[in-house]
C-alpha positions in Angstrom: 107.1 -74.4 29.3 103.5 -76.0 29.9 101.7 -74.5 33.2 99.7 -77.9 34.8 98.5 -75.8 38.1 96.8 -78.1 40.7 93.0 -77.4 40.0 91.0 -76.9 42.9 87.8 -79.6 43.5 84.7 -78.6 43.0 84.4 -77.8 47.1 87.1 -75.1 46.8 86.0 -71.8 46.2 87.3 -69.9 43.1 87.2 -66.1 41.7 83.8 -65.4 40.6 83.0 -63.7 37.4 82.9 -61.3 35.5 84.7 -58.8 37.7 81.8 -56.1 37.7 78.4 -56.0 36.7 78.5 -54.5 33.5 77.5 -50.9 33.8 78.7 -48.8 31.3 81.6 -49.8 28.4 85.0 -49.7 29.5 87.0 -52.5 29.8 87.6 -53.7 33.2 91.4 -53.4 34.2 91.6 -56.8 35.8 92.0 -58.1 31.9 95.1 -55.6 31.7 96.9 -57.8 34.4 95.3 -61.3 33.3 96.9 -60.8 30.1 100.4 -59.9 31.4 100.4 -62.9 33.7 101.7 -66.3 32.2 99.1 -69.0 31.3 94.7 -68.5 31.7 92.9 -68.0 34.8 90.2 -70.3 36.2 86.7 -68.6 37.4 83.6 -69.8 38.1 80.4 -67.7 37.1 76.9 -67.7 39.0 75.8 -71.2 37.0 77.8 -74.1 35.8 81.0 -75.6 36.4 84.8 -73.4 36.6 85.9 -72.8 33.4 89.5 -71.2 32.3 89.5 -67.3 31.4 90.7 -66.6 27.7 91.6 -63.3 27.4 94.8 -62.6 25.0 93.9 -62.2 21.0 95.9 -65.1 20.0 95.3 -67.4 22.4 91.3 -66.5 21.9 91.6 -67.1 18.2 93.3 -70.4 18.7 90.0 -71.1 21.2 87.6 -69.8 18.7 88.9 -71.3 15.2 90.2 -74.2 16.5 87.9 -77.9 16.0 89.5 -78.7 18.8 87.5 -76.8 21.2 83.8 -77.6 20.7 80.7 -76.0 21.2 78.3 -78.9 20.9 80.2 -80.3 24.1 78.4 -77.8 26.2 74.7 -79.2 25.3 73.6 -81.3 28.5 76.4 -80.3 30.3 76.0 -77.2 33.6 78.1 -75.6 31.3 79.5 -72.2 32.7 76.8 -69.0 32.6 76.0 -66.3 33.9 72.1 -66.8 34.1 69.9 -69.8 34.4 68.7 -70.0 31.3 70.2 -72.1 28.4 71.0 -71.6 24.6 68.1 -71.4 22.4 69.6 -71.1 19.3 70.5 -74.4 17.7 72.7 -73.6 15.1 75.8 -71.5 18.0 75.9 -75.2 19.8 76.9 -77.3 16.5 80.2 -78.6 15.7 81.3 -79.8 11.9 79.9 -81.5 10.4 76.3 -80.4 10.9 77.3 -77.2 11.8 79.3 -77.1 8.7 76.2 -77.7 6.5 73.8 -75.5 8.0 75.8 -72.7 7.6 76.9 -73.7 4.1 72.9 -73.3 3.5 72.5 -70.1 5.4 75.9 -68.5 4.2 74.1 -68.7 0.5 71.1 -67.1 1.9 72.9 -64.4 3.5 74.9 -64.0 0.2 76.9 -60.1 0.5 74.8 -59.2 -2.5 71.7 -59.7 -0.9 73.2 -57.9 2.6 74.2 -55.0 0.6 70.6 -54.4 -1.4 69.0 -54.2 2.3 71.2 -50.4 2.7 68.8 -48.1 1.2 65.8 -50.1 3.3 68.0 -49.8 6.6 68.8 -45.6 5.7 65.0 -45.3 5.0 63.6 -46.7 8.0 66.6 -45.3 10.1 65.2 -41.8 8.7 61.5 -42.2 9.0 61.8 -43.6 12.7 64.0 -40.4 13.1 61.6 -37.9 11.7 58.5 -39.5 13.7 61.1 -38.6 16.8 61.8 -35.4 16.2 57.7 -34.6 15.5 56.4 -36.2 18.9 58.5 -34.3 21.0 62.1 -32.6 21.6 64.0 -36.0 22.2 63.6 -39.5 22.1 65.4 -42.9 23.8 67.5 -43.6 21.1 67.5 -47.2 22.6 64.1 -48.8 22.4 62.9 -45.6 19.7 65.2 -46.2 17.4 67.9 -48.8 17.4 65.4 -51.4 18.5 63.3 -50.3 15.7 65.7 -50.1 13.4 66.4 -54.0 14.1 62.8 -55.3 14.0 62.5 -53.5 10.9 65.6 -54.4 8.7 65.2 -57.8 10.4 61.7 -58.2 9.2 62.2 -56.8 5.8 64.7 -59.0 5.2 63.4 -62.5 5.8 60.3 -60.8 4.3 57.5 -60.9 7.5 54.4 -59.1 7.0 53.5 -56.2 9.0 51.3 -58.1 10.7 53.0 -60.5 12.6 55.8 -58.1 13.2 54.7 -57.7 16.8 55.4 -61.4 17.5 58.8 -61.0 16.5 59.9 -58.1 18.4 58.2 -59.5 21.3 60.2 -62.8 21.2 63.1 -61.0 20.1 62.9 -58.8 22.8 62.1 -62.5 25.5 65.2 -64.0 24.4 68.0 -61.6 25.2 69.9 -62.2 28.5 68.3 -60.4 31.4 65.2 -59.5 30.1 63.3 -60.9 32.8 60.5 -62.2 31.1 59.6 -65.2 33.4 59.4 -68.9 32.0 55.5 -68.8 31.0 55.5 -65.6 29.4 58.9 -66.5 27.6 56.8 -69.8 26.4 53.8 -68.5 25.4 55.8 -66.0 23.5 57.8 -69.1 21.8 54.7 -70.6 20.7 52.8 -67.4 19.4 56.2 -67.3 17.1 56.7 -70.6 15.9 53.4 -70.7 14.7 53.4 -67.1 12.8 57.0 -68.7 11.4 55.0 -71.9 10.1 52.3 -70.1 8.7 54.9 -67.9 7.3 56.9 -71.0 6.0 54.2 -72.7 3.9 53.4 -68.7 2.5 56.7 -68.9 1.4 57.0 -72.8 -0.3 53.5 -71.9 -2.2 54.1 -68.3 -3.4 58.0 -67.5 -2.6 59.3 -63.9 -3.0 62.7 -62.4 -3.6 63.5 -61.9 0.3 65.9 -64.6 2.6 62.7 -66.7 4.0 62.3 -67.9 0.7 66.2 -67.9 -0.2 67.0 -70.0 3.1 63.5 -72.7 1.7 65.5 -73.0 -1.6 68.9 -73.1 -0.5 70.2 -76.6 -0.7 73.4 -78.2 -1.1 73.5 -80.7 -3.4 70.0 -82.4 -2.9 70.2 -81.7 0.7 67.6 -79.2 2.0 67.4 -77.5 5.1 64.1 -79.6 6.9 61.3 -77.5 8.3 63.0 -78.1 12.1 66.2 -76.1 10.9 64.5 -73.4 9.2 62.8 -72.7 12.7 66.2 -72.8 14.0 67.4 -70.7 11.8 64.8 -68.3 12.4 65.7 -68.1 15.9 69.6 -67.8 15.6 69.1 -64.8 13.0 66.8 -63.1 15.9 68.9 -63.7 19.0 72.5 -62.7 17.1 70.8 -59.7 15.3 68.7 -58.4 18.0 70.5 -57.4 20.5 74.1 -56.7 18.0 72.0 -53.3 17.0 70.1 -52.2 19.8 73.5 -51.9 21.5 76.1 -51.0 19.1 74.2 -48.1 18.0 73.1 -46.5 21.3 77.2 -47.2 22.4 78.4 -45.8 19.6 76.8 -42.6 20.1 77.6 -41.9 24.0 81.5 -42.4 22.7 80.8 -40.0 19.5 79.5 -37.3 21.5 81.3 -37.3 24.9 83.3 -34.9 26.1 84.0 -32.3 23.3 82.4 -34.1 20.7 85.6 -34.6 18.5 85.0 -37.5 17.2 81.7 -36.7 16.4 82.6 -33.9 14.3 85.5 -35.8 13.1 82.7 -38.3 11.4 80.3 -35.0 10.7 83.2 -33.4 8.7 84.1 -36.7 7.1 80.9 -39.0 6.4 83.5 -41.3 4.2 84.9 -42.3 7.5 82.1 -44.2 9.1 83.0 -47.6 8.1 86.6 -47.7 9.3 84.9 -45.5 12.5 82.5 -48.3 13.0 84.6 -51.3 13.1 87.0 -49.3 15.4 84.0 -48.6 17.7 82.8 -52.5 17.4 86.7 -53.5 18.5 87.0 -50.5 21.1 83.7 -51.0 23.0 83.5 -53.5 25.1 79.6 -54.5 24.1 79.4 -58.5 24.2 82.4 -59.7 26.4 81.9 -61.4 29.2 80.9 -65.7 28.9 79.5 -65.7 25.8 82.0 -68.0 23.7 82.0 -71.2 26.5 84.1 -74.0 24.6 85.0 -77.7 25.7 88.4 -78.9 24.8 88.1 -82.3 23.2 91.5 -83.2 23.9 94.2 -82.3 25.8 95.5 -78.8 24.1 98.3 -75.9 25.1 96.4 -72.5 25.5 98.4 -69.7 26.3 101.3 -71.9 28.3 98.1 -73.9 29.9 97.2 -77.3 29.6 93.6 -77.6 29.5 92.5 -80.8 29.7 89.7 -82.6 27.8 86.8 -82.1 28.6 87.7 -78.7 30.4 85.6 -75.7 29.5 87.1 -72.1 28.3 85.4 -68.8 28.1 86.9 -66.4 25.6 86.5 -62.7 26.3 86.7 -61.2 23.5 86.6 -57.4 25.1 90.1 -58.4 26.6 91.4 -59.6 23.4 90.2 -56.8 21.5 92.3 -54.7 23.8 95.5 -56.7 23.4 98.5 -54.8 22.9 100.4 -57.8 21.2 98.2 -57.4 18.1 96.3 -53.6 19.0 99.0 -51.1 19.1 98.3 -48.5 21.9 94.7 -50.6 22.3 92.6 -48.2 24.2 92.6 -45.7 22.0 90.0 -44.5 19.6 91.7 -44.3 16.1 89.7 -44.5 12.8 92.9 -44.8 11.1 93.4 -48.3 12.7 94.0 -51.0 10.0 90.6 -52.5 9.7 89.8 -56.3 10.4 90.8 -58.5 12.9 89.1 -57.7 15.9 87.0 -60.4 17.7 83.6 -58.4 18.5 81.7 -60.9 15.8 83.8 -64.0 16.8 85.9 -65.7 14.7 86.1 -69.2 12.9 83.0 -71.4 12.2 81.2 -69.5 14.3 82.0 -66.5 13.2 78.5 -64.1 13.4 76.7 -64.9 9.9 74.8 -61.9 9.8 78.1 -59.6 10.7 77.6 -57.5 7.4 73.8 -57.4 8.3 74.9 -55.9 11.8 77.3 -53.1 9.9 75.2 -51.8 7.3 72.7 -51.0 10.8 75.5 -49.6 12.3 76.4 -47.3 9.6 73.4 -46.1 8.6 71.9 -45.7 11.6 74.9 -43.4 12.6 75.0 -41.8 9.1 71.2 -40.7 9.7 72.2 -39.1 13.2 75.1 -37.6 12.3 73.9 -36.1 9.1 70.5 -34.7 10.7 71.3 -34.3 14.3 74.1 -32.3 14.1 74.0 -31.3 18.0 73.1 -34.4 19.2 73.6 -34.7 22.8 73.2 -37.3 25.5 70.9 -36.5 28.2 70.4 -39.3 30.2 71.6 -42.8 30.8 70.5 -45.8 32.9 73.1 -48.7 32.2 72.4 -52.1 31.9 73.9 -54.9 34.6 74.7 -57.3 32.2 78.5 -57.7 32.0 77.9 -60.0 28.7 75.8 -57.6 27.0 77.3 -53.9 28.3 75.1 -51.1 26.8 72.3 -48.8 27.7 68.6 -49.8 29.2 67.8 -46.4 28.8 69.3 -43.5 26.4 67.6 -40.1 26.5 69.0 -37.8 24.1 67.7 -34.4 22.1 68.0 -32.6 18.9 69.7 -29.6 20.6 73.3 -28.8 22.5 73.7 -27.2 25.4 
């Protein structure tokens, strides 16, 4: 039967969230009893208007694949956030059907052939920024020394940047993510150095293209339709903000779950190397990286979610940590099993929006983890300063060394 609860007006005072403030990665047990209870839960975050919690897997995927629930709706709407700021990435605020053709364009672009070539670049880099590391001093922050690295560098390669302008794109990179506190001049200022390296770059590319994805994305049409000069900024900006901050996370996650405790899943992966991709995708659905309000829909129409009628025009926030920790479709969720039948959890999204540069973000993963695990052998975390961003969980600060204890 349909739950139509009264909604409270916009005087009345509702739960605010997220339920913590994001330090560390385990999933907050409030989902455990949200999920149990029959239809969603209405919340209001710090900006924006109330929104309904989505927290079970199917009712998420419903939310998330669904063209009834739109993302587009949210544009020029105080649509529920967490920080003042708005999107800056065109192409996550489109509905079908320009969202539809862009990514038509991009998807060609970001072809699996042309993801899988960038391996051996992403292994070499992860292994030079390693062995700089380990010759400057005992340790390094495996955060901003290497996983950030790692992403500027694969990032770069792959839409084919020069060294030179690299700086610009970290920088900017490194503006955009939630919480960064760069203030609203520096975060302009570091907008325009951008764009204009990305035009320059741009008309490089149209006179004397190359075989990387700048000049792949400047060719890819469909039909007679190109993408205009306006997307392909877009673009630009989408691939740094979803790839960015994916890595510099994952990676730094990853290894404070390998190695706690007594280290058996680190040795597990040590022992077996062949394991890492199944380990990895059980790491991206176990650790709850990129929950908390970042998939806001609007419901276009009047639709049933999880025994709920959300009205049109009502906005929903999956949270896809929760639903990755579903026991109706993860059996026994919270644990840690690299047996686990791979696929189907959430952490990229799901649908049209699903994270176009997902295979990108894996071959990072692995091979950044390969390169530790195959050098490091007694890795071991030293030191960790947590982040207080509930949407993006992971470390500020990761010291760790070469040796064990």
């Amino acid at each position: 039967m349909t739950t139509v609860p009264d909604l409270p007006d916009a005087a009345e005072a509702l739960e605010h969230f997220p339920f913590d403030d994001g330090r560390g990665i385990g999933v907050n047990e409030r989902f455990r009893e949200l999920r149990q209870r029959k239809g969603l839960y209405r919340v209001r975050f710090a900006y924006g208007e109330p929104t309904w919690l989505v927290t079970r897997y199917e009712d998420a995927r419903l939310v998330l694949g669904d063209p009834r629930f739109s993302r587009a709706m949210s544009i020029g709407r105080d649509y529920p956030r967490q920080e003042e700021g708005t999107d800056v990435a065109r192409l996550m605020t489109l509905d079908a059907p320009e969202h539809t053709r862009l990514r038509k364009l991009l998807a060609k672009a970001l072809s699996k052939s042309r993801m899988d070539a960038q391996r051996p670049t992403v292994h070499a880099a992860a292994d030079d920024l390693l062995s700089s590391a380990m010759k400057a001093g005992p340790g390094m922050d495996i955060v901003v020394d290497y996983a950030q690295q790692i992403s500027v560098r694969s990032l770069c390669d792959l839409l084919g940047v020069p060294a030179s302008d690299r700086e610009a794109f970290e920088s900017t990179s490194a503006a955009l993510l939630p919480g960064s506190g760069v203030g609203p001049e520096d975060m302009t200022r570091r907008f325009g150095v951008l764009r204009t390296c990305t035009e320059q770059f741009i008309a490089e590319r149209r006179a004397r293209p190359r075989d990387d994805l700048m000049s792949a994305l400047i060719e890819a049409r469909d039909d007679e339709d190109r993408l205009t000069h306006t997307e392909l900024i877009d673009l630009v900006f989408t691939l740094l903000v979803a790839g960015f901050e994916t890595i510099i996370t994952q990676i730094p996650n990853c290894v404070h779950v390998l190695t706690r405790g007594d280290r058996v899943l680190w040795n597990r992966l040590r022992a077996n190397p062949a394991e890492l991709p199944a380990a990895v995708e059980e790491l991206l659905r176990n650790n709850a990286s990129a929950g908390a309000g970042m998939f806001v829909r609007y419901a276009r129409e009047d639709v049933n979610v999880g025994g709920t009628l959300v009205r049109a025009g009502e906005a929903l926030t999956v949270v896809n940590e929760s639903a990755n920790h579903d026991p109706a479709r993860f059996e026994d969720p919270d644990a840690i099993d690299f047996t686990r039948p791979r696929g189907g959890h959430l952490t990229f999204g799901h649908g049209a929006h699903y994270c176009p540069g997902a295979q990108l973000g894996r071959i990072e993963l692995q091979e950044g983890l390969r390169v530790l695990l195959t050098r490091t052998p007694q890795l071991t975390v030293r030191n960790v300063t947590w982040k207080k961003r509930p949407h993006v969980r992971g470390p500020e600060t990761m010291r760790v060394t070469w040796q064990g204890d």
